[in-house]
N, C-alpha and C positions, 0 to 999 in steps of 0.2 A: 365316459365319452371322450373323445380326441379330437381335434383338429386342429388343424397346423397353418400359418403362415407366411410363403418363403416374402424376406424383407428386400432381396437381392438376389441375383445367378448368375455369376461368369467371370470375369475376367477382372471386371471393376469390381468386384466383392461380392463372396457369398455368404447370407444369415437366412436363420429359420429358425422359426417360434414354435415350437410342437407342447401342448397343453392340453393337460388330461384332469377330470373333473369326477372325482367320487364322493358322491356325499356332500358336504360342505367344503371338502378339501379341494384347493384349483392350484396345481403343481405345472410349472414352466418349465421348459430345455430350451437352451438358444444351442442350434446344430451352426458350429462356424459362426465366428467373428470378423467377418475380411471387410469389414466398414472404417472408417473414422468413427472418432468416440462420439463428435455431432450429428454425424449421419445416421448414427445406430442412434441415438435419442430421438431424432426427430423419425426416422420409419417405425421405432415404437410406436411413439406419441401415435403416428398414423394410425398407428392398429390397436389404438386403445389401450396402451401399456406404459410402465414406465421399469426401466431396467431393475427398479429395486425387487420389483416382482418374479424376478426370473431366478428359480433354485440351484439351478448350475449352466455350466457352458462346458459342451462337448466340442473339441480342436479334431477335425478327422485328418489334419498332417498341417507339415510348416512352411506350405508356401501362403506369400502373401498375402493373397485373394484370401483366403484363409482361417487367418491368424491374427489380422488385421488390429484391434486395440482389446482383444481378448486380454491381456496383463492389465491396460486401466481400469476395463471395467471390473476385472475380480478384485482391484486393490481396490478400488472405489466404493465397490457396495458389499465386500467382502462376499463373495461368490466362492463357490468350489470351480476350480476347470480341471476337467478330466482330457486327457491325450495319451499315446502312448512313448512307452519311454524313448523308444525312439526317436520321436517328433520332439521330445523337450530337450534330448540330447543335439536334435540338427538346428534348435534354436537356440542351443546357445549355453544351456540348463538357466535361463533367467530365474531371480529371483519371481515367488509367487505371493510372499508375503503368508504363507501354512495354507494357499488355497488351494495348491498342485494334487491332484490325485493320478493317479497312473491306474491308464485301461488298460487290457489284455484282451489280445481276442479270446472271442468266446465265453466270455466273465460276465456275467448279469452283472448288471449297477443298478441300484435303485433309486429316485428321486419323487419322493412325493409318491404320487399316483402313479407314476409312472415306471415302467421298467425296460430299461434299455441294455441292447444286447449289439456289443462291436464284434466286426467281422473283418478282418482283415484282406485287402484287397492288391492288385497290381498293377502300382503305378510309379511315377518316378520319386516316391519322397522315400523316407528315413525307415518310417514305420506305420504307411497310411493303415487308418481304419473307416470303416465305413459303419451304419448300425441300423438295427432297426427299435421301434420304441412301441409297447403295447401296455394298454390300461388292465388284463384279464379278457376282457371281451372281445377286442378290435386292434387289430396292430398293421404298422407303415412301416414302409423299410424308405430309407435317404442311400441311395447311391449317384453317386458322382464322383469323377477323376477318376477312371480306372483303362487301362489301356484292351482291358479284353474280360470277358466272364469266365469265370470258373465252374466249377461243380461246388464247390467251397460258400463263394458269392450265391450261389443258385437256393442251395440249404439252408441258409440263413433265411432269404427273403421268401421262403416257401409259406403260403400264409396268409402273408399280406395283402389288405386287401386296398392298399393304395401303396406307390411307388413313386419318390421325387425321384426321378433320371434323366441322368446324366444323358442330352442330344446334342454332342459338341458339333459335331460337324457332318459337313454332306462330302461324300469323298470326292465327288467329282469336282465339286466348287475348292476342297484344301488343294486339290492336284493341281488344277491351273489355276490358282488365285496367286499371291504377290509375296504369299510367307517365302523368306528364302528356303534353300532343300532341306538343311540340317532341321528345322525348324518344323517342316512337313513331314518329313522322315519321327522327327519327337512324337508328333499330335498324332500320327498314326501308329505309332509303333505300339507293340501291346502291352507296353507300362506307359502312356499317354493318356488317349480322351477317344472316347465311343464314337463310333458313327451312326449316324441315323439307324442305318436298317441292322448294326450290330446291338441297340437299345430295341430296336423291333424286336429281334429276334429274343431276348431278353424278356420283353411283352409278353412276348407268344410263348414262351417256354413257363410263364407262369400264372398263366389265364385257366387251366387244371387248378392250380393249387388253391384258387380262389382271388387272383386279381383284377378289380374291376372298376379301379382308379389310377390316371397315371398323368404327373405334370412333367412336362420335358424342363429341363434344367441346365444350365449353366452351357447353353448356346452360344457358340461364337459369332459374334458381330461381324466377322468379314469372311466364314468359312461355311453360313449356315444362316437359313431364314427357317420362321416360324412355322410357313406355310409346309416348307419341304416336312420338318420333324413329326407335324400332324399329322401328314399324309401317311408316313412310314409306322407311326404309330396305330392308324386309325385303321391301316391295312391289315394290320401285324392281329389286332386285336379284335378285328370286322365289328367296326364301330362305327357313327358320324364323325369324321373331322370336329365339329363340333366339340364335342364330348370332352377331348383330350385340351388340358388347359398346358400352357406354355408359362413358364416365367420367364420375365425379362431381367436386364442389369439396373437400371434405375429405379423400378417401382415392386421388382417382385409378381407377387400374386397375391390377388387376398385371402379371405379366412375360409379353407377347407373341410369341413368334417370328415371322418372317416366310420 
């Protein structure tokens, strides 16, 4: 069984718990570190956890939001963090202290219960990856930060029957809202951040292959409300509004089965 956590989504830092249970064995991934190291303690604590329990940490690229105290927490409780070489070369090649593993798209990794598979996606970093994680029985794809879908992205998350995605913004609200152009020009451009109805369309491209959970993710606070993302999703998928869960920047979402 699986089910997943998000602790955070957006701007102010993305993390996620994804835990998979076989048998007696209860195996952890923290998808992104973009917390402070007390912040990420106490949204564990929230969710019933405490860092030492988590088997590894998954980096999907090196920006901020990100990448956040991923280096303390692996020195601290000796973690593996997986990234790709890309991403450790645009941060810097920090010391990991032998916890550094290097993903590749398309590489199964294993953790526990769990088996995770990066997919490589298009957006502004180094060498983003993005992945999905399945127990044998049931599998979630994590996608966020990508400026556009591919057939590439599509493949991957064919499957799955729950999607954290990426609903950065509504176009009409990034067009005339206060970002300067360059800045609008980034967010929309197709190494950027998805718009609602291009996450619909996403939805609806994979509602065939069996998906039939989906939380919007890493919304922008001045480009995008919750309402709008629902709506776009809940059309996309002819579903209740209802239905489609939202995470937010300060509290996340709580605990999801899949």
């Amino acid at each position: 069984m699986i089910r997943f956590k998000n602790l955070g989504s957006g701007s102010s830092g993305n993390a996620t718990v994804v835990q998979a249970r076989s048998g007696t064995t209860v195996s952890h991934l923290l998808v992104d570190c973009g917390l402070g190291i007390r912040q990420l303690d106490m949204r564990l604590g929230i969710a019933g956890m405490l860092a030492e329990q988590l088997d590894a940490i998954f980096i999907t690229h090196e920006h901020a939001d990100h990448i956040g105290c991923a280096r303390q927490v692996a020195l601290r409780e000796r973690i593996p963090v997986y990234m790709s070489h890309g991403t450790y070369v645009a941060l810097g090649e920090p010391d990991f202290g032998g916890m550094l593993r290097i993903a590749s798209d398309s590489v199964a990794i294993e953790v526990g219960a769990l088996s995770v598979m990066p997919f490589t996606v298009p957006h502004d970093a180094r060498e983003p990856l993005q992945l999905t994680c399945g127990d044998g029985a049931a599998r979630m794809g994590v996608l966020t930060d990508l400026g556009h879908c591919t057939s590439h992205v599509l493949a991957h998350l064919a499957g799955c029957s729950t999607v954290l995605l990426e609903c950065n913004h509504d176009t009409e609200m990034l067009a005339s809202g206060s970002y300067p152009y360059f800045l609008k020009q980034r967010v929309a451009g197709a190494y950027g951040h998805l718009a609602n109805d291009a996450s619909a369309a996403i939805a609806q491209a994979l509602l065939p292959t069996g998906l039939k959970q989906v939380v919007a993710a890493h919304l922008s606070e001045q480009n995008n409300k919750p309402e709008l993302a629902r709506r776009a999703l809940a059309t996309a998928m002819d579903c209740d509004e209802a239905s489609i869960h939202v995470a937010d920047g300060p509290n996340g979402y709580g605990w999801l089965t899949i």
